[in-house]
N, C-alpha and C positions, 0 to 999 in steps of 0.2 A: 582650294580644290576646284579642278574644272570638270562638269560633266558635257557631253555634245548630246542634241539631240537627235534621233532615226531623220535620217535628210529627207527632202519632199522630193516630190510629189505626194501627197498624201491623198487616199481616198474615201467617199464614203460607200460602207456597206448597210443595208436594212436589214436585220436577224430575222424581220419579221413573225415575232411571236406573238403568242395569242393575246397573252396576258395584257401585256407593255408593249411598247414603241420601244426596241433597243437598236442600237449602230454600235457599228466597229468602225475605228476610223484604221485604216492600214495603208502602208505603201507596198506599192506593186511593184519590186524592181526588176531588171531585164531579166534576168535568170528565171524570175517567173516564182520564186519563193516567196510568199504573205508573209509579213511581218505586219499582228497585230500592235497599232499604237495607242488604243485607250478604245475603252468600250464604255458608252453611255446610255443610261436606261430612263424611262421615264419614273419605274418607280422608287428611281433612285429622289426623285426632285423632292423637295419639300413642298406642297401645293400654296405654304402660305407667300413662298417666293417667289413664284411665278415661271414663267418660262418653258420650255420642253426642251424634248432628248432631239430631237432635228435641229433646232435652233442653236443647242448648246455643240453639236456633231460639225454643223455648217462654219460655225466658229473657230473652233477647234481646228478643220481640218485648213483651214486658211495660214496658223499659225507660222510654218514654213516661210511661206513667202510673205508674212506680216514684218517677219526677223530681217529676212534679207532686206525689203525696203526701207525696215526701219537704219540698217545698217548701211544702205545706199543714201540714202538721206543723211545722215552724219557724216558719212564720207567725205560728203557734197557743201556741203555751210561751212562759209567762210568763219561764222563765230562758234564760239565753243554752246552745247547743246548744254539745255537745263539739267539741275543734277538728278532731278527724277526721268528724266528721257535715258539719261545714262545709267540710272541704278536698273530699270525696265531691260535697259539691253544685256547689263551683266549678269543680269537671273537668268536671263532667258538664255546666256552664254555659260549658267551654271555655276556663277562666284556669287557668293553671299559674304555680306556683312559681318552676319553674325557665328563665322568661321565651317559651317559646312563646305 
């Protein structure tokens, strides 16, 4: 099974609530239509883990073009790429192993 994912540009929004730190991460396509791609909350985090909803938001919304370079970089090398570089790219192109 292949899933795609919402193409980039992807953006960050602050919800700015009182409570939490929450983002929306969306892309803004020319049409001008929002299309939410994941919302991050701080009180989502676990505190013993670490981390925040900005840091996890900043990440996140980089994803897009993590894939393409990871996918331009394989393109590019003459040797064949580790088999954990290549399972990383088939998740993220939406095949699993374990038949999802």
């Amino acid at each position: 099974m292949s899933t795609t994912y919402t193409p980039g540009p992807w953006i960050i929004r602050s919800k700015g609530l009182a409570i939490d730190d929450a983002y929306t991460i969306e892309r803004l396509p020319d049409d001008g239509l929002r299309s939410v791609v994941a919302e991050i909350r701080d009180l989502w985090l676990c505190p013993e883990h670490g981390g925040s909803a900005e840091a996890n938001a900043r990440l996140i919304v980089e994803a897009p073009v993590m894939a393409r370079l990871l996918q331009r970089y394989l393109d590019s090398v003459a040797h064949p790429a580790g088999a954990e570089t290549l399972a990383v790219l088939r998740r993220i192109n939406g095949y699993y192993d374990d038949g999802r």
